[in-house]
Rosetta silent file (secondary structure, phi, psi, omega in degrees, C-alpha in Angstrom):
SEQUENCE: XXXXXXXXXXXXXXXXXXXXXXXXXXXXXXXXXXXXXXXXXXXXXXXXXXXXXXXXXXXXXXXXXXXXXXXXXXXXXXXXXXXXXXXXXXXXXXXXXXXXXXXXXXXXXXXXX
SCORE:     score description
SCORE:     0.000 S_00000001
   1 L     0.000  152.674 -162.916   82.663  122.897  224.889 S_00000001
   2 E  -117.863  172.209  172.436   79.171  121.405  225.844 S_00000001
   3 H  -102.131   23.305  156.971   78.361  118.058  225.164 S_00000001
   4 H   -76.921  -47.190 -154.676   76.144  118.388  221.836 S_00000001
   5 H   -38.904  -64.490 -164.860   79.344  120.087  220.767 S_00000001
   6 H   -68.861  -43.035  177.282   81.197  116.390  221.292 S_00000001
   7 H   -43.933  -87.187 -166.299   77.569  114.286  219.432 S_00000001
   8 H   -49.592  -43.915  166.207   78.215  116.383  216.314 S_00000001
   9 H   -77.707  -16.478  152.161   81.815  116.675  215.816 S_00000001
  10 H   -98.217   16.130  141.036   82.505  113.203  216.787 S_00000001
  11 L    65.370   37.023 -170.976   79.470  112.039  214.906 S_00000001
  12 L   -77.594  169.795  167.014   78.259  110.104  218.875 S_00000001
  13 L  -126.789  126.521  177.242   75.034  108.272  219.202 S_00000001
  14 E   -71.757   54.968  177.272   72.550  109.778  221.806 S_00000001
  15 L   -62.861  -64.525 -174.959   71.220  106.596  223.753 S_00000001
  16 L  -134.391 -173.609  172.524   69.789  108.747  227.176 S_00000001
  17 L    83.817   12.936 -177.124   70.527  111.198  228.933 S_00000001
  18 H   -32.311  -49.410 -152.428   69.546  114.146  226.601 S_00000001
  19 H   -80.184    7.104  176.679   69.130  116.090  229.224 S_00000001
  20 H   -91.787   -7.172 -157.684   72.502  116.361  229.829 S_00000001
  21 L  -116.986   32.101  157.593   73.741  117.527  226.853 S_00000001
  22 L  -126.755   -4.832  173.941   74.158  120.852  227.533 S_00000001
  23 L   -70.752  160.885 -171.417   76.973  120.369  230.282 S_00000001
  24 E   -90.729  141.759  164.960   80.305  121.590  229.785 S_00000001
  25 L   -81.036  113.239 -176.407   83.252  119.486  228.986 S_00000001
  26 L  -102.387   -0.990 -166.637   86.358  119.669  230.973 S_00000001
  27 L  -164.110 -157.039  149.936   88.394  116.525  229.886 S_00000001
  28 L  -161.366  154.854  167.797   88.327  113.342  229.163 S_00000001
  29 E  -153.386  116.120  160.691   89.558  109.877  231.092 S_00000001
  30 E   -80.295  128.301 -142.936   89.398  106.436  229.467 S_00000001
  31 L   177.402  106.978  169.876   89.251  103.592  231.645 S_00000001
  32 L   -84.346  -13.385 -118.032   86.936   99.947  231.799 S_00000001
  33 L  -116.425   67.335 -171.498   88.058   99.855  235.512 S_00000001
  34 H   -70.090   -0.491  171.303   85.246  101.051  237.937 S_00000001
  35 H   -82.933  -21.657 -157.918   87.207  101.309  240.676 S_00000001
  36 H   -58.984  -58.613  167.725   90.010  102.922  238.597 S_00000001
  37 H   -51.948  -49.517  171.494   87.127  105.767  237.557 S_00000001
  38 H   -57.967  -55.690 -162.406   85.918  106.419  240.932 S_00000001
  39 H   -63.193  -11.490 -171.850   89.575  107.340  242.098 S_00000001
  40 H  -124.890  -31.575 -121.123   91.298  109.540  238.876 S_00000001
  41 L  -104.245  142.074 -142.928   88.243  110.562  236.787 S_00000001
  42 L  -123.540  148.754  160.946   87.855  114.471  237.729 S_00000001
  43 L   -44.163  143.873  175.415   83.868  116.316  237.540 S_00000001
  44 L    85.515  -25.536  176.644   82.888  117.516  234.062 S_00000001
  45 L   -67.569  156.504  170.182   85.360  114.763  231.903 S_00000001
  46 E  -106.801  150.075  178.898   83.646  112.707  229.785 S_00000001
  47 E   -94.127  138.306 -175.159   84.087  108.900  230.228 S_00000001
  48 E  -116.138  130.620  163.053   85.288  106.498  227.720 S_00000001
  49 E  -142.294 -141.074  128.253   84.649  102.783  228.425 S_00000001
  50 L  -115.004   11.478  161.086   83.267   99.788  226.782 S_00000001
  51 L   -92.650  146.817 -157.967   80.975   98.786  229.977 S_00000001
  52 L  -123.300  -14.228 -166.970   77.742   99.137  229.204 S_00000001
  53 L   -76.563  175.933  165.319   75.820   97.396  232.095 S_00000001
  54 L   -16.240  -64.831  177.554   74.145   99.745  235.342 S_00000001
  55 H   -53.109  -34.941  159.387   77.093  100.520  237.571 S_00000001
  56 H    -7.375  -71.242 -159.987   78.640  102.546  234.889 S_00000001
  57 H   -75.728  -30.680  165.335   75.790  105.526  235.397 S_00000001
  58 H   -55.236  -51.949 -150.687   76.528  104.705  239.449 S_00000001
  59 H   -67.126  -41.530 -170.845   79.762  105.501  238.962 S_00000001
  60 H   -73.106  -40.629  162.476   79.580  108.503  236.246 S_00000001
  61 H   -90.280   28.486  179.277   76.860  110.181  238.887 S_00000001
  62 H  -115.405   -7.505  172.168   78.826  109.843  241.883 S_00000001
  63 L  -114.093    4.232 -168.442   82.033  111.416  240.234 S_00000001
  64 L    81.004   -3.024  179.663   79.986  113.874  238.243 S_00000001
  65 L   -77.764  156.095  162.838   80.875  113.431  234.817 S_00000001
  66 L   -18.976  -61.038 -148.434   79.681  115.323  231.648 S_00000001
  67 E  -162.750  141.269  168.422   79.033  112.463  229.355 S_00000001
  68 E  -121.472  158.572  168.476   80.074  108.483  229.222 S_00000001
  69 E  -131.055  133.269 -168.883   80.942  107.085  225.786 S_00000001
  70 E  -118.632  161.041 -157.572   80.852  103.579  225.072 S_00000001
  71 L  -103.834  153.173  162.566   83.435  102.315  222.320 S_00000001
  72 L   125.921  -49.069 -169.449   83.097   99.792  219.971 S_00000001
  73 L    60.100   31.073  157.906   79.768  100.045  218.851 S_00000001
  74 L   -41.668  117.835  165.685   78.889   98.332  222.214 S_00000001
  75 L  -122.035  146.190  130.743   75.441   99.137  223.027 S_00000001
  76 L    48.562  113.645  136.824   73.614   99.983  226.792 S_00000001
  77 L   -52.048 -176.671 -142.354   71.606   97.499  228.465 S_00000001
  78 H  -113.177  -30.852  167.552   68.221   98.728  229.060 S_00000001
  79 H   -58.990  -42.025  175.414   68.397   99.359  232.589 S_00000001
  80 H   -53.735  -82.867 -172.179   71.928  101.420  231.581 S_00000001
  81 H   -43.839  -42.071 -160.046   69.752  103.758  229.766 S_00000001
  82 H   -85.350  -20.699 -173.438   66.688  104.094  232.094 S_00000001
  83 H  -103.438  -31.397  165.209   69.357  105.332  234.842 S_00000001
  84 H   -63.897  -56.381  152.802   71.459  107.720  232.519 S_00000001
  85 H     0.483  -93.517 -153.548   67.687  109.270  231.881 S_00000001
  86 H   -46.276  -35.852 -156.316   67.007  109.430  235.832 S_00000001
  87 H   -86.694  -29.772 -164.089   70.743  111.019  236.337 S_00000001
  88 L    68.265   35.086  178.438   70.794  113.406  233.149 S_00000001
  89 L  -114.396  113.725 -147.952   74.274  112.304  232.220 S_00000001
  90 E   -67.883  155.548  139.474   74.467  111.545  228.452 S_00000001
  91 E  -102.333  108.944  173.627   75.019  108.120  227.169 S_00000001
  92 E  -114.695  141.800  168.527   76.955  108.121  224.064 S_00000001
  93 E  -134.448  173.652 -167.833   78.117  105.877  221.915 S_00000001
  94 L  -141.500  164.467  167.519   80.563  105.043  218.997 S_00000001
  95 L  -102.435  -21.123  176.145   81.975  102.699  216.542 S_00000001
  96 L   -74.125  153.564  159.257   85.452  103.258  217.069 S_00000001
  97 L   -43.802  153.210 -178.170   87.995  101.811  219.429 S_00000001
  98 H   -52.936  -40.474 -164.121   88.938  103.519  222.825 S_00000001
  99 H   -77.479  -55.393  178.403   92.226  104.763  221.622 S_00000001
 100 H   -20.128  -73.440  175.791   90.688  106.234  218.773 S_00000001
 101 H   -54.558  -57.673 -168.177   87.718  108.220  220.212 S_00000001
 102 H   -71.855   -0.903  174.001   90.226  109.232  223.083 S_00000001
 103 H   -99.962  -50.883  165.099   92.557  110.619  220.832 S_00000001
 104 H   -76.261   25.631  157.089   89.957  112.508  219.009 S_00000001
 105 L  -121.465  -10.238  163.858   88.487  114.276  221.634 S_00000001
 106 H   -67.893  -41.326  169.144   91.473  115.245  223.186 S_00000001
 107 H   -47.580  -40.381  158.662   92.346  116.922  219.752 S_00000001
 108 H   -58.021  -46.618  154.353   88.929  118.740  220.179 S_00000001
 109 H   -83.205   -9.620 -148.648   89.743  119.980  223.479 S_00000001
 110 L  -135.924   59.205 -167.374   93.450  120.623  223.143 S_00000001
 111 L   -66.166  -12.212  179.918   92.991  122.069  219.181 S_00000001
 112 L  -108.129  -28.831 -160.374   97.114  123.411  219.831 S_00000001
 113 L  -101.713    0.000    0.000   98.098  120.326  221.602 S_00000001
């Protein structure tokens, strides 16, 4: 599954990163915790968090993921955005809560589980 797949069937908002939004989705790992994310969050997962400032987009291109989604309907600082651009790693966002979003996209990858 790519990650336009996850914008349309979970109805995301598309701050930056367009250019990203053809990588493939291998997971997912929810987590506000940037240390927590560098150490468990595997290449290709998409990130679920509610932090929206700059280090996010450190963190999400130094572990590689797909896509971050912020919860909430929490949006980017401006600075957030200008580095998901630079990186190509989507920014997405939502109005639902973390458990929410994180249940439905595991249900999207795991359609048996």
């Amino acid at each position: 599954m790519k990650v336009s797949d996850l914008v349309n069937e979970l109805s995301l908002t598309v701050f930056s990163g367009q250019a990203g939004l053809d990588h493939d989705v291998t997971g997912g790992y929810t987590s506000d915790l940037l240390s927590d994310v560098m150490g468990n969050v595997d290449e290709g997962q998409v990130w679920i968090t509610l932090q929206t400032h700059r280090n996010i987009m450190a963190v999400a291109s130094l572990k590689e993921v797909a896509a971050v989604i912020l919860v909430k309907g929490l949006e980017p600082a401006a600075d957030t955005m200008v580095q998901s651009h630079e990186e190509g790693i989507p920014l997405l966002g939502t109005s639902l809560e973390a458990f929410e979003i994180s249940g439905r996209l595991y249900q999207l990858l795991n359609p048996r589980g």
